[in-house]
Backbone bond lengths (Angstrom), bond angles and torsions (degrees), N, CA, C in turn:
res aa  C-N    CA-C-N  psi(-1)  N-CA   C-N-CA  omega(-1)  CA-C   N-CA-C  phi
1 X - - - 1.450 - - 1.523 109.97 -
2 X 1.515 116.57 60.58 1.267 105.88 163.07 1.201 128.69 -52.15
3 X 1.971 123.09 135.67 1.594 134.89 179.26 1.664 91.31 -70.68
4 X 1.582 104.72 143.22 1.464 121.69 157.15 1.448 120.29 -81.74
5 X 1.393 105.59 -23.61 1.446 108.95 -147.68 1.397 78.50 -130.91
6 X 1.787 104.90 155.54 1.285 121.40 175.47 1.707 115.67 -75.84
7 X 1.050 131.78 174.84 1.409 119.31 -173.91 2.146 70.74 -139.91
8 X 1.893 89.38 144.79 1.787 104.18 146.87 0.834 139.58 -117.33
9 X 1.280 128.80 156.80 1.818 111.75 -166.83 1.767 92.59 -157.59
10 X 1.262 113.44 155.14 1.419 116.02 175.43 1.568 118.81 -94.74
11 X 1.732 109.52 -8.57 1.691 109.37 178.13 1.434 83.64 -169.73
12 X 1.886 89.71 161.50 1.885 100.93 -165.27 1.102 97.41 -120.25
13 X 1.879 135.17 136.02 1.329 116.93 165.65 1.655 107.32 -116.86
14 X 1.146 110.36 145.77 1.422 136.97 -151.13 1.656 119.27 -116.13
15 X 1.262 106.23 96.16 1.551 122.31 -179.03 1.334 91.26 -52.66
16 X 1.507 126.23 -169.73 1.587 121.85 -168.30 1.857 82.30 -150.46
17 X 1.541 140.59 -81.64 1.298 130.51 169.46 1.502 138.09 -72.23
18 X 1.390 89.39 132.88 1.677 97.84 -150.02 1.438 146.36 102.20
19 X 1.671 95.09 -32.25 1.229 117.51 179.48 1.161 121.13 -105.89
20 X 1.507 128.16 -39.85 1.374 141.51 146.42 1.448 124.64 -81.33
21 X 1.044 91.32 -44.59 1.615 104.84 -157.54 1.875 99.11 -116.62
22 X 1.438 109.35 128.08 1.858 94.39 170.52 1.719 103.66 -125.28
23 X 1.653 87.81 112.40 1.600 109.69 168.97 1.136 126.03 -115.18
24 X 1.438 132.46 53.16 1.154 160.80 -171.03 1.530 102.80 -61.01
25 X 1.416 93.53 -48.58 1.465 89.79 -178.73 1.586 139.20 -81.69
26 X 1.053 77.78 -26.38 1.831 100.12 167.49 1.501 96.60 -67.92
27 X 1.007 135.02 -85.05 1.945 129.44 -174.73 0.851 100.14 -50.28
28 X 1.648 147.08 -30.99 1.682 91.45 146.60 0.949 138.27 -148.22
29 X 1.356 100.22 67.55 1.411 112.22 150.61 1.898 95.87 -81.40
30 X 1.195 120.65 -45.92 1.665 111.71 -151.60 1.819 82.41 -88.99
31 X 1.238 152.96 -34.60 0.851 117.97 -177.56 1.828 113.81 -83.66
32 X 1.180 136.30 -21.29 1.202 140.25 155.66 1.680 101.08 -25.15
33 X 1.572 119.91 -53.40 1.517 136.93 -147.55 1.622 91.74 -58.85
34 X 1.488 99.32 -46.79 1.893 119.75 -149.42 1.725 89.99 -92.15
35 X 1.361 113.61 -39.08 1.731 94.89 163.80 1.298 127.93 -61.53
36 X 1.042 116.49 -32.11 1.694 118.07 -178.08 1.292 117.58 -88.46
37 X 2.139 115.02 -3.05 1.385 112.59 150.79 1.151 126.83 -82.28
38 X 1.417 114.21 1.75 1.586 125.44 -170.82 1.332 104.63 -122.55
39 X 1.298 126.28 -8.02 1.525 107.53 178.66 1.542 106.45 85.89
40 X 1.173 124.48 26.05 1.402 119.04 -170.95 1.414 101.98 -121.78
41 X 1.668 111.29 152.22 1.412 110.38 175.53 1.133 110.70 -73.44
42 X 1.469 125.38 151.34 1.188 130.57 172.44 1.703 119.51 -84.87
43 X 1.085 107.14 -42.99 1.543 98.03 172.76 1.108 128.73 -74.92
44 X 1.394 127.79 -17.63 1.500 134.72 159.16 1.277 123.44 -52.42
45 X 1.878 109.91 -54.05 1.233 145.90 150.88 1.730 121.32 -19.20
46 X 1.544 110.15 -47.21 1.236 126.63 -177.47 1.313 124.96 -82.43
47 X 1.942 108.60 -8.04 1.102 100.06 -172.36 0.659 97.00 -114.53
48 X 2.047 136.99 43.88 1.469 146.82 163.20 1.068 139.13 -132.59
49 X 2.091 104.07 7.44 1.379 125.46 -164.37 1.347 101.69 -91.72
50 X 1.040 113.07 -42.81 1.674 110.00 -146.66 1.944 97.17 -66.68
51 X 1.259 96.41 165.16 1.959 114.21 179.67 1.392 109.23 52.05
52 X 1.119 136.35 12.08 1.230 126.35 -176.88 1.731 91.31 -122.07
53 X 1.453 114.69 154.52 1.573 147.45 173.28 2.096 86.85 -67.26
54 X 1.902 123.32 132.30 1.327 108.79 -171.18 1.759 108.67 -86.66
55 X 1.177 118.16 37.59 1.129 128.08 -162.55 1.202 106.44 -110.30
56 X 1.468 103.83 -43.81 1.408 121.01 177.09 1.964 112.92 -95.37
57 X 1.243 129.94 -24.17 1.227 120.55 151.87 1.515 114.09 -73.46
58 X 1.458 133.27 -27.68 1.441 114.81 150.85 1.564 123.34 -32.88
59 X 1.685 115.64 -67.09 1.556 121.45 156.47 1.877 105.51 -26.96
60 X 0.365 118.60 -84.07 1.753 113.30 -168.73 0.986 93.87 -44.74
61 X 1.564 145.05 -62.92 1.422 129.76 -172.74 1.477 146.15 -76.68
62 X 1.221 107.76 7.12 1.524 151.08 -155.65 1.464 106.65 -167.11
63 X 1.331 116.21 61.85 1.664 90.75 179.43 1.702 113.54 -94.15
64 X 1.406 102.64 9.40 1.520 90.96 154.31 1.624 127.45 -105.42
65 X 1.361 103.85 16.66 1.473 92.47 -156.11 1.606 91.40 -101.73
66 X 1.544 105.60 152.53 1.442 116.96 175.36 1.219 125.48 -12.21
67 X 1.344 140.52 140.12 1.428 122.12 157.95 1.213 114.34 -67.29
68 X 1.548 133.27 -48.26 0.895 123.77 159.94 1.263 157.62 -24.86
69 X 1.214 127.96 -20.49 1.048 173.93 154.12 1.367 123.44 -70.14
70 X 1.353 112.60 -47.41 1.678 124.31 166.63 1.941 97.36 -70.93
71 X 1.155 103.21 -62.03 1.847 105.24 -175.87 1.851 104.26 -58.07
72 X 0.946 133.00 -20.62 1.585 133.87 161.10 1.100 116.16 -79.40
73 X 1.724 125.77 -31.68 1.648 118.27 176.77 1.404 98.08 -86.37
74 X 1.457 129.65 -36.61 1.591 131.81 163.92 1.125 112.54 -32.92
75 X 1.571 130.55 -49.57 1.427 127.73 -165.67 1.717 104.49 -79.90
76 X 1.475 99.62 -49.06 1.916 95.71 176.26 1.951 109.88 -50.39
77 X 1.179 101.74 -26.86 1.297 109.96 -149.61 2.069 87.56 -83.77
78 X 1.103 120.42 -35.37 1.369 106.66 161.73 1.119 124.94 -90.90
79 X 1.415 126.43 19.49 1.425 126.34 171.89 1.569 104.21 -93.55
80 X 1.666 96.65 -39.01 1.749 86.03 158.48 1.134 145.65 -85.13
81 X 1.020 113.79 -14.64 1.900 132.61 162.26 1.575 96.46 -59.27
82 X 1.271 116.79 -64.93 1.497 109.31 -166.58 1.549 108.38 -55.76
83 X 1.216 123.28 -51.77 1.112 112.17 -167.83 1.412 123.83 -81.70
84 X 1.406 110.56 12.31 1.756 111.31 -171.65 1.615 90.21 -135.13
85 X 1.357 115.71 104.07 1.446 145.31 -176.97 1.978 91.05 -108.72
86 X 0.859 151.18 -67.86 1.506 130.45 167.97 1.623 126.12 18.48
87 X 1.490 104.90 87.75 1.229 101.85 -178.66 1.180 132.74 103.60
88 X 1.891 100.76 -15.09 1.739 101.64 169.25 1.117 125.12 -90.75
89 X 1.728 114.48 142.72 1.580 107.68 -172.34 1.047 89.73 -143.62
90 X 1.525 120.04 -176.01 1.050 122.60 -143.04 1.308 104.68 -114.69
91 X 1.588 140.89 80.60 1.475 124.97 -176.26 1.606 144.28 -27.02
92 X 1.359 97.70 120.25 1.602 122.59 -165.58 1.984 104.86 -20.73
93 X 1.964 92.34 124.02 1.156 86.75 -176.77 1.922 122.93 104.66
94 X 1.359 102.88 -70.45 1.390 128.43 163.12 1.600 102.96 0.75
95 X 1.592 118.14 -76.43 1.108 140.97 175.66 1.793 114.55 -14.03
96 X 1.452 91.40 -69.68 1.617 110.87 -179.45 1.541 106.65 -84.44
97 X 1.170 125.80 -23.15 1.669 118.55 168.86 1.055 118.63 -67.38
98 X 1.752 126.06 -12.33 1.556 111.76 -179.00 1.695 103.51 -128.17
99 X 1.372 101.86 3.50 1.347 114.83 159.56 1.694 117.29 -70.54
100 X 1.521 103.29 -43.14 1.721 107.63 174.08 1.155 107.21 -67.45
101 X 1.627 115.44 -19.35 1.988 98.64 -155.61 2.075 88.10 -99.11
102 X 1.339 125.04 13.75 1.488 100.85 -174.15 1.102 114.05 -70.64
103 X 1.143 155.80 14.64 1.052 143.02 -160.74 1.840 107.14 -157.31
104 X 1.336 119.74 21.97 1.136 146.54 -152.46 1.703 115.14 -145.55
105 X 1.219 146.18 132.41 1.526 139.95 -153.57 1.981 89.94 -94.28
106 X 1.216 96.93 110.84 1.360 111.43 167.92 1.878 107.23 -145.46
107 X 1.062 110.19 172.13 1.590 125.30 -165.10 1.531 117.15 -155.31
108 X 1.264 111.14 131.09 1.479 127.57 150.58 1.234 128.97 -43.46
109 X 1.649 135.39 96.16 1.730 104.75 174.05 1.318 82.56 -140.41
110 X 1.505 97.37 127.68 1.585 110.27 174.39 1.614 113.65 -156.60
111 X 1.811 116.64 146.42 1.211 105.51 -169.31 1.324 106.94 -80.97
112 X 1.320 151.43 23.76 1.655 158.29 117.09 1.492 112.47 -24.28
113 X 1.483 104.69 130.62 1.821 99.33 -168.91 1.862 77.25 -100.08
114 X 1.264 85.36 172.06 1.756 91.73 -155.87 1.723 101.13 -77.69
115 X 0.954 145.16 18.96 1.421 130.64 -177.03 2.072 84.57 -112.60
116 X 1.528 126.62 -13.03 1.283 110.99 -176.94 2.152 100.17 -94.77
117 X 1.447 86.09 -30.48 1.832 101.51 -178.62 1.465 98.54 -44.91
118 X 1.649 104.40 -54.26 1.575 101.64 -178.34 1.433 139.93 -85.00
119 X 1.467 99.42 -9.46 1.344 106.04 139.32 1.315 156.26 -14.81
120 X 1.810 83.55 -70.11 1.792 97.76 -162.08 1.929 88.04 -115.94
121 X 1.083 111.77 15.61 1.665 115.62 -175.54 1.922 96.25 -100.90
122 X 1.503 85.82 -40.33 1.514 81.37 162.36 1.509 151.66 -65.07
123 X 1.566 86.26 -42.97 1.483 117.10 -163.73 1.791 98.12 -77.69
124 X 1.886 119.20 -21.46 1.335 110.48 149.97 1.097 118.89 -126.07
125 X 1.715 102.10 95.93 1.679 126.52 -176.85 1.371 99.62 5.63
126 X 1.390 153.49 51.26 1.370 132.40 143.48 1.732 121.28 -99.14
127 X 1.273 96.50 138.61 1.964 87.02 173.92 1.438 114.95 -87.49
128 X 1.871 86.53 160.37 1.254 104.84 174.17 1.352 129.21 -53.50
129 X 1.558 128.02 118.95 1.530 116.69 166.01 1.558 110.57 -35.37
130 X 1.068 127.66 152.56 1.757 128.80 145.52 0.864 113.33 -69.50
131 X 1.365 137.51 -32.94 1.465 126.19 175.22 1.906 110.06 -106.29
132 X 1.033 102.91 127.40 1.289 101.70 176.24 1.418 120.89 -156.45
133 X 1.382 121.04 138.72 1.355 115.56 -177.34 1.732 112.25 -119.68
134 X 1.437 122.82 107.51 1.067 143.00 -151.77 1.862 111.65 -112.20
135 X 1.034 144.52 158.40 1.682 170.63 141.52 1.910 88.07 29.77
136 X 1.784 99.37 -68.29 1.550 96.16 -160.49 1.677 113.39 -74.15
137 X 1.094 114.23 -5.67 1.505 125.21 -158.94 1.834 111.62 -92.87
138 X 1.663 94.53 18.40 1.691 83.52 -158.08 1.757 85.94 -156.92
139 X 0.845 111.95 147.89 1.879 135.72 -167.79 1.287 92.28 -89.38
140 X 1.576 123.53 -50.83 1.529 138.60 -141.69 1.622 110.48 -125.79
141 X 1.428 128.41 105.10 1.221 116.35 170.82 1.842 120.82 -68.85
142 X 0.872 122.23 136.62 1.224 97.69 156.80 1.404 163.00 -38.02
143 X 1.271 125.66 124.78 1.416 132.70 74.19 1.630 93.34 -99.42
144 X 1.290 135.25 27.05 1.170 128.27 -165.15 1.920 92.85 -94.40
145 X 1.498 116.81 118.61 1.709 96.39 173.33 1.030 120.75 -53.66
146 X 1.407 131.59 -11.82 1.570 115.56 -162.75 1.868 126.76 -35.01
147 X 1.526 111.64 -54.69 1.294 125.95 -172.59 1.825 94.88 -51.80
148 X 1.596 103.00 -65.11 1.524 85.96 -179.65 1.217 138.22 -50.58
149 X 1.530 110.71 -32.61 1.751 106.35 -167.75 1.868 81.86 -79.03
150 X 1.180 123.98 -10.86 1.621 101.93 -167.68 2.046 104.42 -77.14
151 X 1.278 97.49 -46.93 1.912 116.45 173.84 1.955 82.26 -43.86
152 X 1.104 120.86 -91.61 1.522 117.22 -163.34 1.417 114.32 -35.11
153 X 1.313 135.16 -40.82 1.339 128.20 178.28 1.270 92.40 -86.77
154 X 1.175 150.08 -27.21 1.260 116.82 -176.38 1.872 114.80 -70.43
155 X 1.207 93.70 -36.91 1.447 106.53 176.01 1.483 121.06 -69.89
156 X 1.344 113.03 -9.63 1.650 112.42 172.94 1.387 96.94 110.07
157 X 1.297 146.43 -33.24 1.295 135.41 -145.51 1.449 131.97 -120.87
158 X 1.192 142.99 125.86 1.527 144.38 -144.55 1.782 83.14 -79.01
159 X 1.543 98.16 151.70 1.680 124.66 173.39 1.077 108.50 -37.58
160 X 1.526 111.64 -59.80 1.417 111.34 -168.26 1.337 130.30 -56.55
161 X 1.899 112.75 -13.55 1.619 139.17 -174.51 1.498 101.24 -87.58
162 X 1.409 114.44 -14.70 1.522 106.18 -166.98 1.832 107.19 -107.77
163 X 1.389 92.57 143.98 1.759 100.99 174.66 1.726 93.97 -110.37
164 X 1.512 100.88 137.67 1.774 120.17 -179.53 1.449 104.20 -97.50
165 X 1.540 122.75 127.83 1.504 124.90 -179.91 1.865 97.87 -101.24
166 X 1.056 115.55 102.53 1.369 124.91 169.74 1.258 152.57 -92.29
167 X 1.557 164.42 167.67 1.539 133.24 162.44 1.652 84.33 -151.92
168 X 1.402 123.86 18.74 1.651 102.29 -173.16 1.601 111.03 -120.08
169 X 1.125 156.01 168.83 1.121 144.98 164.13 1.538 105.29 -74.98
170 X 0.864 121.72 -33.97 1.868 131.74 173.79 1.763 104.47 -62.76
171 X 0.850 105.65 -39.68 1.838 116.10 -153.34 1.901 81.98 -81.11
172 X 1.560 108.32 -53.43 1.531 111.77 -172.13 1.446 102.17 -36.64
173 X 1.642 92.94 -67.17 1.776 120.38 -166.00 1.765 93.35 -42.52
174 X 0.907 114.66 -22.11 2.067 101.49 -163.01 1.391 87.77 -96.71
175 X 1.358 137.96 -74.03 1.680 154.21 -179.37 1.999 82.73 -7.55
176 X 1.533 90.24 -79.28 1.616 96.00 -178.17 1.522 139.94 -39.57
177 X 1.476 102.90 -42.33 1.376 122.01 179.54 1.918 105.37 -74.79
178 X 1.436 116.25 -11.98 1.144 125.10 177.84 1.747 118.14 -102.14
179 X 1.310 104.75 -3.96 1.362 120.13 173.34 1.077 101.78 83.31
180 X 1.417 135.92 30.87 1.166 129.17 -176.40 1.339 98.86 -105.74
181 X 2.394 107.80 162.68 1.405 100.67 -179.78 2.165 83.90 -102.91
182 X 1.805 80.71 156.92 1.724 93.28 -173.61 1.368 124.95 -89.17
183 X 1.227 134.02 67.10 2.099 93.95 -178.91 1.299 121.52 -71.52
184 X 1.300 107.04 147.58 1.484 105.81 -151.57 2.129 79.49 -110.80
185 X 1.537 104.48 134.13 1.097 123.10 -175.87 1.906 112.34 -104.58
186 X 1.190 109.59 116.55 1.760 110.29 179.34 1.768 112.12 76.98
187 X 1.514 113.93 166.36 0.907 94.67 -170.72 1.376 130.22 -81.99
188 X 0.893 140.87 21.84 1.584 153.64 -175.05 1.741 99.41 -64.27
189 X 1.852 79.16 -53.82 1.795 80.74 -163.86 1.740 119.24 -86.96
190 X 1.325 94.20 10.64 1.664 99.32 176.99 1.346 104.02 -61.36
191 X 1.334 111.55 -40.92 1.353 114.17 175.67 1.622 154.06 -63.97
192 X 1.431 94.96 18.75 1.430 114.66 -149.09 1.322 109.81 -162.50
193 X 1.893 115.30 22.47 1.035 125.72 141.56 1.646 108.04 67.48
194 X 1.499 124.53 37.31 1.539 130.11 164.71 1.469 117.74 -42.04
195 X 1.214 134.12 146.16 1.119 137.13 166.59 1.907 123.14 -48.39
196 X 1.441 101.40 -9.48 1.239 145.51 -147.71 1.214 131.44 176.21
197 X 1.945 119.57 105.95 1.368 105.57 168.17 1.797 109.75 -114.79
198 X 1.354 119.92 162.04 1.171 142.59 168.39 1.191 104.54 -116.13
199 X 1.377 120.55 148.92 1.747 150.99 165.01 1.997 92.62 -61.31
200 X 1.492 119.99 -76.16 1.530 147.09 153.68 1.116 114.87 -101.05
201 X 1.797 108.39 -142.33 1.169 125.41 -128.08 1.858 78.17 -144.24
202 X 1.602 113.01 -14.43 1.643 118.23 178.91 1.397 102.83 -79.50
203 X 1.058 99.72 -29.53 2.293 89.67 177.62 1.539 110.69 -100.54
204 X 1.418 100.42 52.15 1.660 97.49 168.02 1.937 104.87 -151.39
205 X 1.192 102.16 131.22 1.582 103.10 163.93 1.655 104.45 -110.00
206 X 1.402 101.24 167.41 1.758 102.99 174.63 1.653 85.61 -133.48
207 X 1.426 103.51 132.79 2.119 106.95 169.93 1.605 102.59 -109.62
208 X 0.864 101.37 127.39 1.226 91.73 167.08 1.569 123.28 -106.74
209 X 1.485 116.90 132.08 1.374 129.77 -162.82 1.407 110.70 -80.18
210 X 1.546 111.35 156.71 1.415 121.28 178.64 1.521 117.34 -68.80
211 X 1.918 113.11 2.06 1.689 111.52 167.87 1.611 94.33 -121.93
212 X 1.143 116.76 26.35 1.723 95.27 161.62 1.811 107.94 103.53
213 X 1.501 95.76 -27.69 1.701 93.65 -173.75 1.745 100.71 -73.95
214 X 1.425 105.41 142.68 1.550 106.74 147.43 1.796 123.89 -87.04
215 X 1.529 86.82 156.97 1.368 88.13 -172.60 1.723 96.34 -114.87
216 X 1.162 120.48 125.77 1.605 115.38 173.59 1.661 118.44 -92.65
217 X 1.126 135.76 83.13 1.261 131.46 164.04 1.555 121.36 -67.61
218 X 1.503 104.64 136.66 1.617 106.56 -172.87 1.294 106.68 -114.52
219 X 1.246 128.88 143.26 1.809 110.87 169.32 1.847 100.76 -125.32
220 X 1.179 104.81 -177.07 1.216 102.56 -173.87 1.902 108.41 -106.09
């Protein structure tokens, strides 16, 4: 569903997997690891991980089992994400999309607590936003808005000013629940009806205007 028309927005908030960064392989390999300690299928399994904090896709997969227990396999579960960078790069484009926005009000919000954000932000040469709202900064993983409406106030600017860069059906569900409009980035999010989809991060420019608004042009 390529956009015809440009969309404006006054600040951009920025999913971190999938959307910047594609580590496909890392989730799953490490969530494959944590299915086969649980007896769970893995490919069923996979089509419920992505955009969500793994604490809270544990809850969906276990929804009786302890919380406790989910927040203790959560913590192993980023000791292996963090430390297994193998294979992440940085999705096509990516590079020059957050190269245009430095100097421009954009934000980090991703369910990655920030020692994994910087990780895999590293591991494909892209830098860190300065503003970013990451794992510890939020009560509610997503589809819960919290992270977003938190990126918009931190950045100065009401929901309705902000455009959400997405690839998850969870990440969509929050963008939305925050009043935000979505482009949905790769194919994950074709599926889930974005306000906007992209292939990457190569069919998008951001202009920035002589009052501050961006202008997002998409091409096909």
């Amino acid at each position: 569903m390529p956009a015809t028309a440009p969309f404006t927005a006054r600040a951009l908030l920025l999913d971190m997997d999938g959307t910047l960064v594609n580590s496909d392989a890392v989730v799953e390999r490490c969530w494959r690891r944590w299915a086969a300690e649980h007896g769970l299928d893995a490919t069923s399994m996979l089509k419920v991980v992505h955009g969500r904090q793994g604490h809270a896709t544990m809850a969906v997969l276990l929804p009786d089992r302890p919380v406790e227990e989910n927040l203790e396999d959560n913590r192993r579960m980023l000791e292996w994400e963090t430390a297994d960078v193998d294979g992440v790069v940085a999705i096509p484009g990516a590079p020059a999309f957050l190269a245009s926005l430095t100097d421009l009000p954009h934000a980090l919000v991703t369910s990655a607590d920030e020692g994994l954000a910087r990780a895999r932000m590293d591991a494909a040469g892209l830098p860190m936003p300065g503003v970013r709202v990451t794992a510890e900064c939020v009560g509610a993983s997503k589809p819960d808005p919290e992270g977003f409406l938190k990126g918009a106030a931190e950045l100065g600017f009401d929901p309705e000013d902000c455009v959400v860069f997405e690839d998850s059906e969870v990440g969509i569900a929050a963008g939305r629940a925050a009043g935000m409009r979505v482009v949905g980035v790769g194919p994950r999010a074709a599926a889930h009806a974005p306000d906007a989809h992209v292939r990457d991060l190569e069919q998008i420019r951001v202009e920035a205007l002589p009052d501050g608004t961006l202008r997002l042009h998409f091409t096909d």
